[in-house]
N, C-alpha and C positions, 0 to 999 in steps of 0.2 A: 493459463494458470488458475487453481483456484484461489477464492477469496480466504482469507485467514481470520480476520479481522474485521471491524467496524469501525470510522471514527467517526467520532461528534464533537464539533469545536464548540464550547460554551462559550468561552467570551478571546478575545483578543485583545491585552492591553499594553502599550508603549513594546517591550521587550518579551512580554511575557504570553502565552497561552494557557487557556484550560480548558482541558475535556474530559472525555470518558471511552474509553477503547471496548468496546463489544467484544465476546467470544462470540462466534458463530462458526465455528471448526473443529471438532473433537483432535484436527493433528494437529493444532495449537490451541492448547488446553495452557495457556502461562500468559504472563505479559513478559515481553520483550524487555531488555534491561539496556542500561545503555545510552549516549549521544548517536548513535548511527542509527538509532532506532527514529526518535523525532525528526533527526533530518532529513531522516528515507520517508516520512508523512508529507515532511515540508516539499518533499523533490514529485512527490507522489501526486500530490494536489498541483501541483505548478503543471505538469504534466498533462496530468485530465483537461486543465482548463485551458491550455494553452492549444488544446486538440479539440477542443469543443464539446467533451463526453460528462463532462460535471454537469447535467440538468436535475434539478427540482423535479422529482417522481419517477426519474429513472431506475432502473437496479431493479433487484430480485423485489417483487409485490411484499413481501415479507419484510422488506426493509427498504424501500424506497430513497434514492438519494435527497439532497436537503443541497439548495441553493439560493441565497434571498435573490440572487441577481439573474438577468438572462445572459444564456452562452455567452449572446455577443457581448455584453458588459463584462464578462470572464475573460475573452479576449483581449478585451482592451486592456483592461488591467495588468494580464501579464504580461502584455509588450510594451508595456508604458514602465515593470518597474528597475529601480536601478540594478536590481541584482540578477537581471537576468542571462545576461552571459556566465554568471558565474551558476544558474541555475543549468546551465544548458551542460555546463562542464562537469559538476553534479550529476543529469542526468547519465551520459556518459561513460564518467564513471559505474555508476547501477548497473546499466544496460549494454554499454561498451559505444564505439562513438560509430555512428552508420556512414559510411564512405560511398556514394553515389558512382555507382562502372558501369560501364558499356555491356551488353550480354557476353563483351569476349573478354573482359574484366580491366579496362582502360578509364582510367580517373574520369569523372567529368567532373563537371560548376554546379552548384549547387543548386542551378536549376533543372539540372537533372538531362541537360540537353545537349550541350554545348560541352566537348571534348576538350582536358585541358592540354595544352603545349609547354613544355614539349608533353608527347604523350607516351605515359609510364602508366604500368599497370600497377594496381593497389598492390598485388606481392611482393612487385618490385620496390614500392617506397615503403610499406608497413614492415613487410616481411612478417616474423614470429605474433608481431599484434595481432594480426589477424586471428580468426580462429572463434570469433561471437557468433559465428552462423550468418546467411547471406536469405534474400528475397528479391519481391519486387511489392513495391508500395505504392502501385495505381500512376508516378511518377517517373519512376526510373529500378533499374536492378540495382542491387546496392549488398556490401558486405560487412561483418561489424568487426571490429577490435574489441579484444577480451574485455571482460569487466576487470577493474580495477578497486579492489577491498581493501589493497594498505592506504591510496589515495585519499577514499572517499570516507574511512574511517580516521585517517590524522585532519581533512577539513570539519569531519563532524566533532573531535574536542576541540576546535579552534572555534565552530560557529555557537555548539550549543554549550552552556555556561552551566547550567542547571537543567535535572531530570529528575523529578522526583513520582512515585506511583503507591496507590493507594491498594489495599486490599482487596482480592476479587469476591464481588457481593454479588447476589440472587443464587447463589449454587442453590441445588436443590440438599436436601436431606436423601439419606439411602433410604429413610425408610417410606419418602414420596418416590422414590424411584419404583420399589417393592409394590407400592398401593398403585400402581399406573395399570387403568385396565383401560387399555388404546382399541377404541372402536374397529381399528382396521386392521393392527398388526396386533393379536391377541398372545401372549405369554404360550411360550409354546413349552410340553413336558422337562425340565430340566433350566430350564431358560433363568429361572431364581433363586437356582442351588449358591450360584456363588455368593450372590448379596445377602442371602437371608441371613439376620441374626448383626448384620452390620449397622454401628452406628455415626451417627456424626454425620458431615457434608459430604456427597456423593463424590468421585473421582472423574473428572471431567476429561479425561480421556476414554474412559469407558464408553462404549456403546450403548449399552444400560439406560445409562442416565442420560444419553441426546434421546432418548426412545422419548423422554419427558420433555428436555427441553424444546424437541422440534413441536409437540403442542400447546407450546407458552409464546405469547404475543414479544415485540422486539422488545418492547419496554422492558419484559421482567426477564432477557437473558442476561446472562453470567456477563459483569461489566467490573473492569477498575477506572479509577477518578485518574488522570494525571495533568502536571504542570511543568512544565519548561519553558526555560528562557533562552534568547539567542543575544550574541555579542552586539546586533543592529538592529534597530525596528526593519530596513531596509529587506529583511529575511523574512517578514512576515509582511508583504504589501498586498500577497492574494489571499491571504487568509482572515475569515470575519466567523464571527458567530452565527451558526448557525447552521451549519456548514456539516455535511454528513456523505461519507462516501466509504466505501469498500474498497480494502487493501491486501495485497498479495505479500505485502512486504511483513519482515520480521525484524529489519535493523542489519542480517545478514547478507552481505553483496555474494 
């Protein structure tokens, strides 16, 4: 999946977070509105770290992730905090819940080895769940149960209390889009008929205007401020300042 997004946690306090959400996708040119929005960051970041993929200077060169801590202190963290069952049930829901089968589709334990008794196939006990799509994870073969949207959006007004978002800043001007003479992709015959003559902040779905902002540094891409709160501190145990990663997600399961 592609990235949609950027997030950067500024600070973490008691109930509360504050960041700044990145455009870096002309298909989501908006910020996301909404409680299933911060909670698919908070499910999102649980997730990376829990899997060891959140390091300090990873990620696209252009935007490198951001972690004070190493992997393994990310580890521990999320298996140490109290809300992590209910992160898992969370994720789950996003993703659908992955069932561990035999290559002839017969349940196993979760360690991926051992066949469970009596033995029943995942169709048999899930039935209609099923249907997230199936693999193998270097562990075992395994199948998923659909995502769940009305779930995961009635825990996200239960968890998050407050969401509030700021106006999207750095857009460029049309008439810095129009003045863009790009060393390597040069304006070709017809190419600024639509723009000419336009004023005001560029349309950040347009291709146009990514022609500009792909040679603008991270700092000065299209970003809004936001802040939410959750009903626990216990919701924020893996999340600190400082903290920057790229996200697929939109709030929408």
């Amino acid at each position: 999946m592609t990235d949609l997004f950027a997030v950067s946690i500024g600070s973490v306090e008691e109930c509360t977070v504050r960041g700044r959400l990145h455009i870096i996708n002309p298909d989501a040119a908006f910020v996301p509105k909404g409680p299933p929005f911060p909670l698919a960051l908070l499910v999102d970041a649980w997730f990376l770290l829990s899997n060891g993929f959140l390091r300090d200077g990873d990620g696209m060169p252009s935007r490198p992730d951001r972690y004070p801590y190493s992997t393994e202190r990310g580890m521990e963290i999320v298996a140490g905090m109290r809300m992590k069952d209910e992160f898992r049930e969370l994720y789950d829901a996003v993703r659908g819940k992955k069932i561990r089968v035999t290559d002839d589709g017969y349940l196993l334990a979760d360690d991926g080895i051992s066949v469970l008794i009596p033995r029943r196939t995942a169709k048999a006990v899930y039935g209609e769940e099923l249907g997230g799509g199936s693999g193998y994870d270097g562990i075992s073969h395994y199948v998923l149960t659909e995502s769940d949207p009305v779930e995961f959006s009635c825990r996200a007004f239960e968890i998050v209390t407050s969401y509030e978002t700021g106006p999207i800043r750095n857009v460029p001007l049309w008439s810095e889009v129009a003045a863009l003479e790009h060393p390597d992709e040069p304006w070709e015959e017809g190419d600024l008929d639509d723009i000419a003559g336009l004023e005001g902040e560029a349309d950040l779905s347009d291709w146009q205007t990514w022609m500009l902002i792909g040679t603008r540094p991270f700092e000065e891409l299209p970003y809004s401020d936001f802040t939410f709160t959750v009903s626990h501190p216990a919701y924020l145990e893996h999340v600190v300042g400082g903290m920057r990663w790229s996200t697929t997600h939109t709030g929408r399961v």
